[in-house]
C-alpha positions in Angstrom: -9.2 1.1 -27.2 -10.5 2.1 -24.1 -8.5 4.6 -21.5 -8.2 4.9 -18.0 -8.3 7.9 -16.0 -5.6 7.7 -13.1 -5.8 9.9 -10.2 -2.6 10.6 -7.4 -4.5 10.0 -4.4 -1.1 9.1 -1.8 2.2 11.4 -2.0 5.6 9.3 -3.5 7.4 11.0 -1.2 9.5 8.0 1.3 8.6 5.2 -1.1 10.6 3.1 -2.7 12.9 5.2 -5.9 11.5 2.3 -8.3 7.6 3.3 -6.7 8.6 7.0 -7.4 10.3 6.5 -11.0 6.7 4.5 -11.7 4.5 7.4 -10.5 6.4 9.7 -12.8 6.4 7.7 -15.6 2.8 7.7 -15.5 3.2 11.2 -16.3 1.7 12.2 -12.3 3.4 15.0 -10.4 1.2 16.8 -7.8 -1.4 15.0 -5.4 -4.9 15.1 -6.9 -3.9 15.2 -10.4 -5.4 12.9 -12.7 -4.0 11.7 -16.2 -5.9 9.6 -18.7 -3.8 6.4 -20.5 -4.7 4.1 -22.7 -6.1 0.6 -21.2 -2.4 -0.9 -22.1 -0.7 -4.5 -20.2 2.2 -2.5 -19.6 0.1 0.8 -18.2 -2.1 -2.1 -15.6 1.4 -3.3 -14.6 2.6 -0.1 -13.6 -0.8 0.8 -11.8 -0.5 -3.0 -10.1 2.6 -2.1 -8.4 2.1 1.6 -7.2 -1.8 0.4 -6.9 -1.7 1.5 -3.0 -0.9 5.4 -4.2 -3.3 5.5 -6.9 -7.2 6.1 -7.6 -7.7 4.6 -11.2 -11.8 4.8 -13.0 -12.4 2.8 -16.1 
């Protein structure tokens, strides 16, 4: 299975609570850091909505 590495480019801060849950439950906490997830339906639906706040490489 391949991964994806996700990267925090855009702070949660103001958003909406279900943007911010999302973020968090992507395992991201600090701008710039970058977490690597399985290439998942439910892991592209996650990045699809918060999409604007995040850098994702294949």
């Amino acid at each position: 299975m391949s991964t994806l590495k996700i990267k925090l480019i855009k702070s949660p801060i103001g958003k909406t609570p279900k943007h911010r849950k999302t973020v968090k439950a992507l395992g991201l906490r600090k701008i710039g850091q970058v977490v690597e997830k399985n290439d998942t339906p439910q892991i592209r639906g996650m990045i699809k909505a918060v999409d604007y706040m995040l850098e994702v490489e294949e």
